[in-house]
MILO-551835 format. One record per residue (C-alpha): residue number from 1; y, z, x. Coordinates in steps of 0.1 Angstrom, whole numbers, plus 5000, padded with zeros to 4 digits. Each point is the difference from the previous one (the first is absolute). Example, Ala and Ser with C-alpha at 12.3 -4.5 7.8 and 13.67 -1.06 7.14 Angstrom:
REM MILO-551835
{r 1, {4955, 5078, 5123}} {r 2, {5034, 4993, 5014}} 
//
This chain:
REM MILO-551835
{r 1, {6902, 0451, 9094}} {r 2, {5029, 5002, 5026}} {r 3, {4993, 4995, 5034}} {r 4, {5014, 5030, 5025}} {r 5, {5026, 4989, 5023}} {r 6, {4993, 4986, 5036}} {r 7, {5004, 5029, 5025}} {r 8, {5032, 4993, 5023}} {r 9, {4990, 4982, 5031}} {r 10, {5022, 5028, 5023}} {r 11, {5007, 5036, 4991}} {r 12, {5018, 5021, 5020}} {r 13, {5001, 5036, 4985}} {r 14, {5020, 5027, 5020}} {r 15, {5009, 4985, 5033}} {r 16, {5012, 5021, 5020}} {r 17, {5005, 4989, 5041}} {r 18, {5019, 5022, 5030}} {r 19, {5006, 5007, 5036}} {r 20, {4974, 5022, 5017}} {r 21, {5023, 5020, 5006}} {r 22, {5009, 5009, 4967}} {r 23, {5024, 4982, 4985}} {r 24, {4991, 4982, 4966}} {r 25, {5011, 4965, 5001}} {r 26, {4987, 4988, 4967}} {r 27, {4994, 5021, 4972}} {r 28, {4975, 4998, 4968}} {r 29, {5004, 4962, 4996}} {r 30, {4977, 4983, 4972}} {r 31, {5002, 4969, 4985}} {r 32, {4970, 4971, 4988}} {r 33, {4998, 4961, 5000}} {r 34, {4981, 4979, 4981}} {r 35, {4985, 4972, 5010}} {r 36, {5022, 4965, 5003}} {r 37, {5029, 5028, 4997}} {r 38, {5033, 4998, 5018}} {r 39, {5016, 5031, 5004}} {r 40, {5033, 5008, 5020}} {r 41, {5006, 5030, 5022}} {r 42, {5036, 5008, 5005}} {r 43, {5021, 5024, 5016}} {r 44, {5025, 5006, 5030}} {r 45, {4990, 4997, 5039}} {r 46, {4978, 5031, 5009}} {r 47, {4990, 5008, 4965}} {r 48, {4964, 4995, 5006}} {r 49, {4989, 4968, 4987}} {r 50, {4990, 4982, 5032}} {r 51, {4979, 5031, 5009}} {r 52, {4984, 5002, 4967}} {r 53, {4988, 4965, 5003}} {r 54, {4989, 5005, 5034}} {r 55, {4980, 5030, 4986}} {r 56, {4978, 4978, 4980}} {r 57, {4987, 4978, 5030}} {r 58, {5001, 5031, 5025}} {r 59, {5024, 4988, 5020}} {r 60, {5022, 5033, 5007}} {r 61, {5016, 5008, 5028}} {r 62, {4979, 5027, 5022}} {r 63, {5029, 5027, 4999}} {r 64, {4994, 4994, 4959}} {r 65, {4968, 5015, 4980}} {r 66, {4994, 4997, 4964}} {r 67, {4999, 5038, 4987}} {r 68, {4988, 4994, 4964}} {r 69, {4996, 4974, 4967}} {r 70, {4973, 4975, 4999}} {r 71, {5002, 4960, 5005}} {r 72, {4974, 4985, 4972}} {r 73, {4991, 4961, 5005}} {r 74, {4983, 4983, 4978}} {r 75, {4979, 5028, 4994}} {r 76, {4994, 5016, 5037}} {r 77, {5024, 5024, 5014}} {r 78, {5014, 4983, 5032}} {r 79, {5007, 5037, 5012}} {r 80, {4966, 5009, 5009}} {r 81, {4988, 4970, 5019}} {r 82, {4990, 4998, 5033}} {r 83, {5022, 4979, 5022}} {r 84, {4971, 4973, 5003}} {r 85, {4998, 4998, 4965}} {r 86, {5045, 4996, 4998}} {r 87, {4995, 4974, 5022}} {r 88, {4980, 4979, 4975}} {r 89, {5024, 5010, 4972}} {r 90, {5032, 4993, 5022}} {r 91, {5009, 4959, 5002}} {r 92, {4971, 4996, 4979}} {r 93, {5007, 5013, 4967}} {r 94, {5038, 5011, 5006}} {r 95, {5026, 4980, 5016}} {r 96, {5031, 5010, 5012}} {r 97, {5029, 4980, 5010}} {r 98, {5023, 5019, 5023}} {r 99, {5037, 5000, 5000}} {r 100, {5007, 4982, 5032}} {r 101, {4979, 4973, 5006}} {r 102, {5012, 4992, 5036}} {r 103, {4987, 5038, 5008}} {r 104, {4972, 4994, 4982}} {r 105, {4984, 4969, 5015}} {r 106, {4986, 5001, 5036}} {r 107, {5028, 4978, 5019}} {r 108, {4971, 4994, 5027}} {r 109, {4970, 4988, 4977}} {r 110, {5008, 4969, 4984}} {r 111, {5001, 4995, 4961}} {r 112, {4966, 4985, 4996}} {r 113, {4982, 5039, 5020}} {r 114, {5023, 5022, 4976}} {r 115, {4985, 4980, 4968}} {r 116, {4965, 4995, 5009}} {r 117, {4996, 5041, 5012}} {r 118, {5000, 5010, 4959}} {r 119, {4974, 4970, 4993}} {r 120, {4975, 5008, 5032}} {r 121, {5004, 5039, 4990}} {r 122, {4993, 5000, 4960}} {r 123, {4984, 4964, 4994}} {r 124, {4970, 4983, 5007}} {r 125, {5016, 4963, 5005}} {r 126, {4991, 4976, 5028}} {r 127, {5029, 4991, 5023}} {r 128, {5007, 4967, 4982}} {r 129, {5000, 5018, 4965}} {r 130, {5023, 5026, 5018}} {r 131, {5023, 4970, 5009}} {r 132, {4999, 4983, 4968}} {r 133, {5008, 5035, 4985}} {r 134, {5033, 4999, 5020}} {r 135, {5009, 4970, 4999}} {r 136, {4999, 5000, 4961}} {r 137, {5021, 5035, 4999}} {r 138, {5023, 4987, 5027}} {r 139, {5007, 4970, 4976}} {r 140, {5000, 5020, 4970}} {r 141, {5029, 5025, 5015}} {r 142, {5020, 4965, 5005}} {r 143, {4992, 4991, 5038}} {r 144, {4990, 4966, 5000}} {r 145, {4998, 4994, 5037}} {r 146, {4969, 5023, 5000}} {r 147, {4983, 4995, 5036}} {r 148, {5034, 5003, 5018}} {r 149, {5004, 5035, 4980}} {r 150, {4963, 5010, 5011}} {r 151, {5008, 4994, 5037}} {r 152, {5039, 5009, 5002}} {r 153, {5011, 5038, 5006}} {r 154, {5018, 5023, 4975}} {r 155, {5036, 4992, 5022}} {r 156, {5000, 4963, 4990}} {r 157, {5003, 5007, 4963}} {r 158, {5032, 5013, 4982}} {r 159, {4997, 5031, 4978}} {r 160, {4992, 4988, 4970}} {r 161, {4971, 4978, 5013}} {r 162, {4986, 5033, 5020}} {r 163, {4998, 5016, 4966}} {r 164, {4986, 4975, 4986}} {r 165, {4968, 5003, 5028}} {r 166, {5000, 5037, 4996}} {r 167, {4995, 4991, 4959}} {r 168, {4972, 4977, 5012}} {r 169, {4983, 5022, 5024}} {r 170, {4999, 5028, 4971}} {r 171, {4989, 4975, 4971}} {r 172, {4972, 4988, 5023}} {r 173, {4973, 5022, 4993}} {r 174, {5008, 4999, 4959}} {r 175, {5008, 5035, 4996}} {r 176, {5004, 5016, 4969}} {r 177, {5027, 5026, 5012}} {r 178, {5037, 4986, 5019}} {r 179, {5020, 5027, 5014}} {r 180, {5032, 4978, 5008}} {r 181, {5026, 5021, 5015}} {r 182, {5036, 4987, 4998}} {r 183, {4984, 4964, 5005}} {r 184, {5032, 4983, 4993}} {r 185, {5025, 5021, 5019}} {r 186, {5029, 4979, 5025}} {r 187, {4992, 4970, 4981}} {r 188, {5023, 4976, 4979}} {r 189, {4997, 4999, 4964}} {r 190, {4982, 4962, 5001}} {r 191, {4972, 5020, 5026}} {r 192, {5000, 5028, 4979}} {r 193, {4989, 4982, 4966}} {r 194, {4977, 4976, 5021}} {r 195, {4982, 5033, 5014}} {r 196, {4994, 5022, 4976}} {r 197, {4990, 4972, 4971}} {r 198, {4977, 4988, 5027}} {r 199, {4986, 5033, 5006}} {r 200, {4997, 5005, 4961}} {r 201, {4986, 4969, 4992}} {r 202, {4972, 5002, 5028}} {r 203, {4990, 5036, 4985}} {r 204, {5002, 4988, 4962}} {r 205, {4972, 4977, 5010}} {r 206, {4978, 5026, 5018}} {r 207, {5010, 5023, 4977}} {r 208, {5015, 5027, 5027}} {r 209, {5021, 5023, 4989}} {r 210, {5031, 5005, 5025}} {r 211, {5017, 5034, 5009}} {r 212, {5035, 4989, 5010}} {r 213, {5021, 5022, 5018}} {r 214, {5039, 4986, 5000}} {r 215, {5033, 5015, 5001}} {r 216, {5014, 4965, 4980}} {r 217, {4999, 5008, 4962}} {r 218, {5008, 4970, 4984}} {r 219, {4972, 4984, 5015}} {r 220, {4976, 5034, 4989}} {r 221, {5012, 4994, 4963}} {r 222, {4995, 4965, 5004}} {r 223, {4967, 5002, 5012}} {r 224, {4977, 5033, 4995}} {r 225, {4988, 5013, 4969}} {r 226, {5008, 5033, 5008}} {r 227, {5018, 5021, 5020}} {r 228, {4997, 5033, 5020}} {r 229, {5031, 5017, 5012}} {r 230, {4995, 5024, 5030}} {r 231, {5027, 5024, 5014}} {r 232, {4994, 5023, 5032}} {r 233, {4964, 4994, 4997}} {r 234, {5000, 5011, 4966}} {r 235, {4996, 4975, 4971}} {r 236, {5023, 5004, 4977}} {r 237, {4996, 4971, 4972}} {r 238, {4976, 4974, 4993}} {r 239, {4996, 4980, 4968}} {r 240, {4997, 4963, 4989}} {r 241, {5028, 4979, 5019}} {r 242, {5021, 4993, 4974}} {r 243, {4999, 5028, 4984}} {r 244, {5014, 5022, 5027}} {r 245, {5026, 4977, 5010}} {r 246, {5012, 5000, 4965}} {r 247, {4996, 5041, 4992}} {r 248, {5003, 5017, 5038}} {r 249, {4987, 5033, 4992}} {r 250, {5007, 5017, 5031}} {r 251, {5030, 5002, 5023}} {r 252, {4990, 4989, 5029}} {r 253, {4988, 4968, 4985}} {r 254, {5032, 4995, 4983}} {r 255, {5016, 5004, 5035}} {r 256, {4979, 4976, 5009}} {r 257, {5010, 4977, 4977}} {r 258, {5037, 5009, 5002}} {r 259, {5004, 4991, 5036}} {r 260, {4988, 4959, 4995}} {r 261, {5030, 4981, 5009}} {r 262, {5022, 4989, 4973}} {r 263, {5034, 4977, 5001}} {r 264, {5030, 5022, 5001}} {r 265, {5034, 4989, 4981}} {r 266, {5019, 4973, 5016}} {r 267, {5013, 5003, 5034}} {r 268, {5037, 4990, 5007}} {r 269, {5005, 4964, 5015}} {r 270, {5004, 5003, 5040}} {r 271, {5000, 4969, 5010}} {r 272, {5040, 4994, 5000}} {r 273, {4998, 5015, 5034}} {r 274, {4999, 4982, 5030}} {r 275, {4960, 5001, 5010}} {r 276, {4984, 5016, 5026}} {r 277, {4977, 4982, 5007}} {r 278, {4995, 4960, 4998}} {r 279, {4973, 4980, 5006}} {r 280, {5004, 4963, 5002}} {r 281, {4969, 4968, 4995}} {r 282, {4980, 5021, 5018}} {r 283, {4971, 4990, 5019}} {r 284, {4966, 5020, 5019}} {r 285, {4972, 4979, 5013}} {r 286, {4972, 5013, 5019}} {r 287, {4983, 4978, 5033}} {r 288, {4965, 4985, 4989}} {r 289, {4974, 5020, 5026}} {r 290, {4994, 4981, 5034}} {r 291, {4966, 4978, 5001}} {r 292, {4984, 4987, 5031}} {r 293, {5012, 4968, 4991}} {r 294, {5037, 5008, 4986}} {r 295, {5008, 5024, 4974}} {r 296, {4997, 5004, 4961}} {r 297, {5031, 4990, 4977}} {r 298, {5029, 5022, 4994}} {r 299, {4995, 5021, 4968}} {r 300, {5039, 5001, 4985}} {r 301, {5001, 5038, 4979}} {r 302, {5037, 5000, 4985}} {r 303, {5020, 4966, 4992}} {r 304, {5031, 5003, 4997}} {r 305, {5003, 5033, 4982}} {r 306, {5033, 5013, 4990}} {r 307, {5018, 5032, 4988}} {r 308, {5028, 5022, 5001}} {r 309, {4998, 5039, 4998}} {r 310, {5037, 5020, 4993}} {r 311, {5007, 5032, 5011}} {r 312, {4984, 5028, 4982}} {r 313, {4973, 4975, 4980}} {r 314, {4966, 4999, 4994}} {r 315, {4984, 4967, 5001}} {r 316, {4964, 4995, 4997}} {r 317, {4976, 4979, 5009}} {r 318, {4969, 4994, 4979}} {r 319, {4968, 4973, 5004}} {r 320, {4963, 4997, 5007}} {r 321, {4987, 5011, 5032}} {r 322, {5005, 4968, 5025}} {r 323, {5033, 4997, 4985}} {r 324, {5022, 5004, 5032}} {r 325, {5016, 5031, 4988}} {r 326, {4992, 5025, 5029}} {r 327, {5003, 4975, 5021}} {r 328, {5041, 4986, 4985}} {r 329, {5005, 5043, 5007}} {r 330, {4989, 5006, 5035}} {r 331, {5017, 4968, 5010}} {r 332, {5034, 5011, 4988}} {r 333, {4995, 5032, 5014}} {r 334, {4996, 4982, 5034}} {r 335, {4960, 5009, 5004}} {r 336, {4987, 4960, 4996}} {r 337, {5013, 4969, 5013}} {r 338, {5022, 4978, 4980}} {r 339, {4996, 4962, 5005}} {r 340, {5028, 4991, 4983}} {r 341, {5031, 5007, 4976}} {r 342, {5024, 5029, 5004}} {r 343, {5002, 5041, 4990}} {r 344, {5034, 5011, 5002}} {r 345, {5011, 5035, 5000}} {r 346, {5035, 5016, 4984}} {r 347, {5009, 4958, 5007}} {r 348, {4988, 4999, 5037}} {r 349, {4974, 4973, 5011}} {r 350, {4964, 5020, 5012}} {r 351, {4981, 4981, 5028}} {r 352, {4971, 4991, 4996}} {r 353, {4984, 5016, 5024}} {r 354, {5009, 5033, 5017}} {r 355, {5010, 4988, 5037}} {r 356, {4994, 5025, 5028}} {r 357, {5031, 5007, 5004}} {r 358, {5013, 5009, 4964}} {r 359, {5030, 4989, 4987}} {r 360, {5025, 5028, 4981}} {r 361, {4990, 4982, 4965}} {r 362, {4963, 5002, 5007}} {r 363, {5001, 5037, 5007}} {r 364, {5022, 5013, 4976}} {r 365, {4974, 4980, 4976}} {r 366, {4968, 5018, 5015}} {r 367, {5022, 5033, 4992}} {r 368, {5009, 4993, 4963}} {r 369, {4966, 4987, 4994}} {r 370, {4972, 5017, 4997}} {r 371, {4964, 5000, 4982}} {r 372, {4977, 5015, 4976}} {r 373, {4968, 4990, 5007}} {r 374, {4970, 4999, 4976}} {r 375, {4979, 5023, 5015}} {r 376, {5016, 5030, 5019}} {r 377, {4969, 5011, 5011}} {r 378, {4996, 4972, 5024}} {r 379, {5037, 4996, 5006}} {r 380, {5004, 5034, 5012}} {r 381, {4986, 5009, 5035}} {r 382, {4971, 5027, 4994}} {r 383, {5012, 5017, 5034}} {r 384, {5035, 5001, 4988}} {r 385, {5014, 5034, 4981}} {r 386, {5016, 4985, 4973}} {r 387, {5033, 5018, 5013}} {r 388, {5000, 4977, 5032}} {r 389, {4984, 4965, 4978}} {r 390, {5035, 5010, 4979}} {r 391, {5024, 5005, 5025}} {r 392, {4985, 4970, 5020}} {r 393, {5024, 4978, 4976}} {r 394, {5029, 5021, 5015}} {r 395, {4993, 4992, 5041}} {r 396, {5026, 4970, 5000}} {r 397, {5030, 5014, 4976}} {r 398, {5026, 5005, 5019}} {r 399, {5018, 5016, 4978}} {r 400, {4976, 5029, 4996}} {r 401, {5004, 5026, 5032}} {r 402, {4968, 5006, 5008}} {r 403, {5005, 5045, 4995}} {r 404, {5002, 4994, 4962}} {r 405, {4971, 4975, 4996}} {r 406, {4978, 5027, 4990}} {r 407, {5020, 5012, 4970}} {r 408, {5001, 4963, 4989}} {r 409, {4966, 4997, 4998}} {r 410, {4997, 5029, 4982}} {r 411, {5024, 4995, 4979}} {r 412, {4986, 4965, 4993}} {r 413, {4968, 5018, 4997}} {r 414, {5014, 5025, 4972}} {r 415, {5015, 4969, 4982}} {r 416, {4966, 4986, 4994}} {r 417, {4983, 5028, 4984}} {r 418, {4984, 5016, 5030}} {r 419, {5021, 5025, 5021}} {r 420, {5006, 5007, 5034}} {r 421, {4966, 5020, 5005}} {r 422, {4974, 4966, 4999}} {r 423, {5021, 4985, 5035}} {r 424, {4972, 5017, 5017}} {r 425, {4969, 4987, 4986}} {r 426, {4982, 4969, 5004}} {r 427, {4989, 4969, 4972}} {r 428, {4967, 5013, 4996}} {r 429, {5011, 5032, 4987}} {r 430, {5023, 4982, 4970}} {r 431, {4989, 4984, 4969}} {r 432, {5006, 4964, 4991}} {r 433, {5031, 5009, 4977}} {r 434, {5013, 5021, 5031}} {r 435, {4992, 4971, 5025}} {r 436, {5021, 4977, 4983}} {r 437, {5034, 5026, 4995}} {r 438, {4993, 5002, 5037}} {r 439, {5001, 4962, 5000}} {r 440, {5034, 4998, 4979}} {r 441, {5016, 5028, 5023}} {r 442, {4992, 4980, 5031}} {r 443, {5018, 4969, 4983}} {r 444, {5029, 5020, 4990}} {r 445, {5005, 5023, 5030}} {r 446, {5024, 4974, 5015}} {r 447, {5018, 4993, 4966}} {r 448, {4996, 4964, 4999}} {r 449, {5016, 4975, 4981}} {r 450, {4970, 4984, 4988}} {r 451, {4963, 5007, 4994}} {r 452, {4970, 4978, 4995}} {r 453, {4970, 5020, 4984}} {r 454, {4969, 4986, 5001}} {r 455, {4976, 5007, 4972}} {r 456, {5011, 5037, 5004}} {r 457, {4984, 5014, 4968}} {r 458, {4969, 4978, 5001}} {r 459, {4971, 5025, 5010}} {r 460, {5016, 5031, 4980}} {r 461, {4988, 5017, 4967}} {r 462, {5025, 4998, 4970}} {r 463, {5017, 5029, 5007}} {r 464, {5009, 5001, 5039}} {r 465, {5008, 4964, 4995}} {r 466, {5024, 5014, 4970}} {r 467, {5015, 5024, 5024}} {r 468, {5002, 4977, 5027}} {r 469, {5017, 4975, 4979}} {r 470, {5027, 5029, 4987}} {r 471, {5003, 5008, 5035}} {r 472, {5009, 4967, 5009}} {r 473, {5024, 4993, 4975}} {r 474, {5022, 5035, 5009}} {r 475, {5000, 4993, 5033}} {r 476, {5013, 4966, 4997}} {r 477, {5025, 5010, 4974}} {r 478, {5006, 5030, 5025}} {r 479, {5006, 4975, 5034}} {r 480, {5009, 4970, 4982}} {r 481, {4970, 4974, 5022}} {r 482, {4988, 4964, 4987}} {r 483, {4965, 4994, 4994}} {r 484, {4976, 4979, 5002}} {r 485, {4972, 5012, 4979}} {r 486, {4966, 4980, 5004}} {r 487, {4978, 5009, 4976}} {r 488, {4965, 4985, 4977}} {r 489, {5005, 5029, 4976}} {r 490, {5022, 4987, 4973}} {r 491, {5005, 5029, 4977}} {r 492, {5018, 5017, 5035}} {r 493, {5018, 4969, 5006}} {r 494, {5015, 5004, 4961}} {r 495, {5009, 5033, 5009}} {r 496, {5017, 4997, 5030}} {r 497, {5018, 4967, 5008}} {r 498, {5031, 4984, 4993}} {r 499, {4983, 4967, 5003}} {r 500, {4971, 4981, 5008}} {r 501, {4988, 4971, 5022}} {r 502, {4967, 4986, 4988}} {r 503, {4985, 4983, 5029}} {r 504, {4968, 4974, 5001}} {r 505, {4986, 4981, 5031}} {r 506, {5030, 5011, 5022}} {r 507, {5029, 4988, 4973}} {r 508, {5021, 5020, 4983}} {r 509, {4991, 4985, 4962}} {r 510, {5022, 5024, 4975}} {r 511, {5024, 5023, 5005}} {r 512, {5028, 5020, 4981}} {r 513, {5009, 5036, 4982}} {r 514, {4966, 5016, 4999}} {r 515, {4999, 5005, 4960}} {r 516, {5009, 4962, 4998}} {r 517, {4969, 4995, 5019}} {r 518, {4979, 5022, 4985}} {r 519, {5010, 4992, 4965}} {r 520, {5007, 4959, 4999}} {r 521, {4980, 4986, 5030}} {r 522, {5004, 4968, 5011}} {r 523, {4983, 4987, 5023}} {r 524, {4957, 4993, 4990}} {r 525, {4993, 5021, 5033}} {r 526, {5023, 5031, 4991}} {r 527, {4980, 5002, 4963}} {r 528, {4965, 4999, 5010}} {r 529, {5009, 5031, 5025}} {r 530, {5016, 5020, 4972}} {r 531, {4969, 4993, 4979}} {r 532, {4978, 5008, 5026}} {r 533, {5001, 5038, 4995}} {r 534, {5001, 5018, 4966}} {r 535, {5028, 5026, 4993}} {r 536, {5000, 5035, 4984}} {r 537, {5029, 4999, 4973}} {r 538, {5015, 5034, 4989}} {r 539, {4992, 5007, 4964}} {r 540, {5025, 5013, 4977}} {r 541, {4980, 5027, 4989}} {r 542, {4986, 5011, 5034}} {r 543, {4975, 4986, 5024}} {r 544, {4997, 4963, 5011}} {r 545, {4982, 4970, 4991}} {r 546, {4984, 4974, 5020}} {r 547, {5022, 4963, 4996}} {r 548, {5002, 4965, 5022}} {r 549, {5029, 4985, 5008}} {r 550, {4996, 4966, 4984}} {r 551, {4965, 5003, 4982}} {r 552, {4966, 5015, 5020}} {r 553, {4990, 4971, 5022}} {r 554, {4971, 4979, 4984}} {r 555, {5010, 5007, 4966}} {r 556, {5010, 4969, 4977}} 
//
């Protein structure tokens, strides 16, 4: 006699979510997972799959109501309980691990209050079996130095470590649903694997089955079992993982798909020139902090780092997190202190320091240099139209009368996909695609020589960051600017660069044409990066196929 199948652990028939004042926002969504399941939701930036998740815990905005569909776990339909009754399902039974952990955690309440809260709220354990609880989480998310975590504040740790607490503080209570929602998002490829086959491996052995919610699909086909494609609130697709990657049935998944970066055919050689930009042995060290009793040591970031960049080239720079790379690019765009070594622009020495009073070389270099930053939300003044946060770049040209610095701006504003009409309104009102064409217009608005962009893609969904990336490219092939391209996101860097610096521990430890680089690493360091992430190979017959590097890490 067979035995019926298990009943799926979450069913979600119909879901249907919108303003209150009419407007649907999510429409008819219905999908299941099994227990011990891992199932992707994919899709672009405001296609509902953040707000779906957030429907299962109850955790929508006010201004949004759900207007239909039922939400069935494990047998009780989370729709018709009381809020007391959510409460004891919420943290307790599903987890969620938000998208930005440094919004997420309470920077007043140290790390050891934002753990225990779960425990005191859905267990019965003493304080020192609360402790021991943490303590063996903590170690078993890779923090050794566990009571210095459990009394240090979320601002002391870097990025990856802060999602590797929020992991903790969802895992605590054992629940048997994870709603991770892009849990790996700003972080390099070695944070990335470390993340996400920590948070898998914790869940294999409570047997929770995760929700994941990511815009990154080579790391959703390498680690769901299935997939569920939404568009507009709508979804569109699902099936088994490698199924649909193989045979996208409809469109909009195969745009999907189509706008994953991929290496274009060989750019022309362009470093016969002259360069732009040089940058000599190289040194930044930051002062140790002041004790009562003298001061800490010196903590030396870059060491003698190196490069040359010719006009009109992209070079990138790739490495962990810790690496120096932001760092190298704000201090040859003049925004940290160099300790040593030499940058030299169009052959001309740079101090290093800006004096007070600057010399001719030092501003014509803050002119013909200017910045992408990673996140333009917080680079851009909220108070600020984005006309006058653009035209701000213009106040020193002198070349520029000030009567026709409107029509540059909106010209500049026109040449990066967004017209004239949005000089008027304010960050808030743009998306994060729009944010950062605002961002590359500011950069451009004085047609600099060179550019340093900073992680300028990393928070985007596949296909902003495609048109982003396009945009880029014509505009440089349009004004003819260097870059500087710093970047944890390979498969762009393939896409985009001429060639590639791969740095560790403040050195520069390979460099050379990027599909050298990519194809015949040398150096130990540069191999384990490429092998860090998984790739999405074009199949001849249609579709894509999951593939690493140099062999999936761990196998024989």
């Amino acid at each position: 006699m067979t035995q019926s199948p298990l009943p799926p652990l979450l069913s979600v028939t119909g879901l249907t979510l919108g303003l209150r004042q009419g407007r649907t926002l999510v429409q008819d969504v219905s999908f299941s997972l099994a227990r011990g399941e891992v199932i992707g939701l994919v899709g672009e930036s405001g296609s509902g799959k953040t707000m779906a998740a957030r429907a299962l815990l109850n955790l929508l905005p006010p201004a949004i109501t759900r207007t239909g569909g039922t939400i069935t776990f494990d047998g009780h339909d989370l729709t018709t309980l009381d809020p007391v009754a959510m409460r004891r399902i919420r943290g307790a039974r599903i987890g969620m691990v938000f998208q930005e952990p440094m919004t997420s955690l309470n920077p007043a309440l140290p790390i050891r209050t934002q753990l225990e809260e779960g425990l005191i709220l859905h267990t019965t354990l003493s304080a020192p079996e609360r402790h021991q609880r943490m303590v063996d989480m903590l170690m078993r998310v890779g923090i050794a130095n566990t009571e210095y975590c459990l009394n240090a504040y979320p601002h002391q740790f870097s990025g990856g470590m802060r999602q590797r607490i929020m992991l903790a503080a969802a895992m605590l209570p054992r629940p048997d649903l994870l709603l991770a929602d892009e849990p790996t998002t700003a972080l390099d490829a070695f944070v990335q694997r470390e993340v996400l086959e920590l948070m898998l491996d914790l869940t294999r052995e409570n047997g929770t089955a995760v929700l994941m919610i990511s815009h990154d699909l080579s790391m959703v086909a390498r680690y769901t079992d299935r997939v569920v494609v939404m568009q507009q609130g709508v979804v569109v697709e699902q099936g088994p993982t490698q199924d649909l990657l193989l045979h996208p049935r409809h469109p909009y998944t195969r745009t999907l798909l189509d706008a994953l970066p991929r290496r274009p055919a060989p750019r022309p050689d362009k470093t016969a020139t002259p360069p732009l930009v040089e940058v000599r042995d190289l040194v930044v060290r930051y002062p140790g902090r002041r004790r009562l009793l003298g001061r800490d040591p010196d903590k030396q970031v870059l060491h003698d780092v190196s490069l040359t960049v010719h006009p009109g080239e992209t070079v990138a720079l790739v490495g962990g997190s810790g690496s120096g790379k932001t760092t190298l690019g704000r201090a040859i765009a003049g925004l940290t202190p160099v300790t040593a070594g030499s940058i030299r622009f169009r052959g001309a020495p740079l101090p290093h320091r800006p004096p007070f009073r600057q010399p001719r070389v030092w501003l014509d270099w803050r002119l013909d240099c200017q910045m992408v930053f990673q996140d333009p939300y917080s680079s851009l003044d909220p108070r600020m139209t984005i006309g006058a946060a653009v035209g701000e770049a213009l106040r020193h040209d002198r070349t520029l009368p000030a009567r026709n610095r409107q029509t540059r701006i909106d010209e500049i504003l026109t040449e990066v996909g967004l017209g004239a009409a949005y000089a008027g309104r304010y960050p808030h009102e743009l998306s994060g695609g729009q944010r950062q064409r605002v961002a590359i217009a500011r950069a451009l608005a004085r047609r600099p020589a060179f550019i340093v962009a900073d992680e300028p893609v990393s928070a985007l969904d596949m296909t902003v960051q495609k048109q982003i990336l396009d945009l880029f490219t014509q505009l440089q092939d349009h004004y003819g600017f260097a870059c500087l391209f710093i970047s944890h996101d390979l498969g762009v860097v393939e896409q985009i660069a001429d060639r590639v610096m791969v740095m560790h521990d403040g050195r520069i430890v390979e460099h050379g044409p990027c599909h050298t680089v990519f194809d015949s690493p040398q150096h130990p360091y540069t191999r384990q990066l490429l092998s860090a992430i998984p790739m999405l190979e074009p199949q001849p017959g249609g579709g894509l196929s999951l593939r690493w590097r140099y062999g999936e890490p761990g196998s024989a």
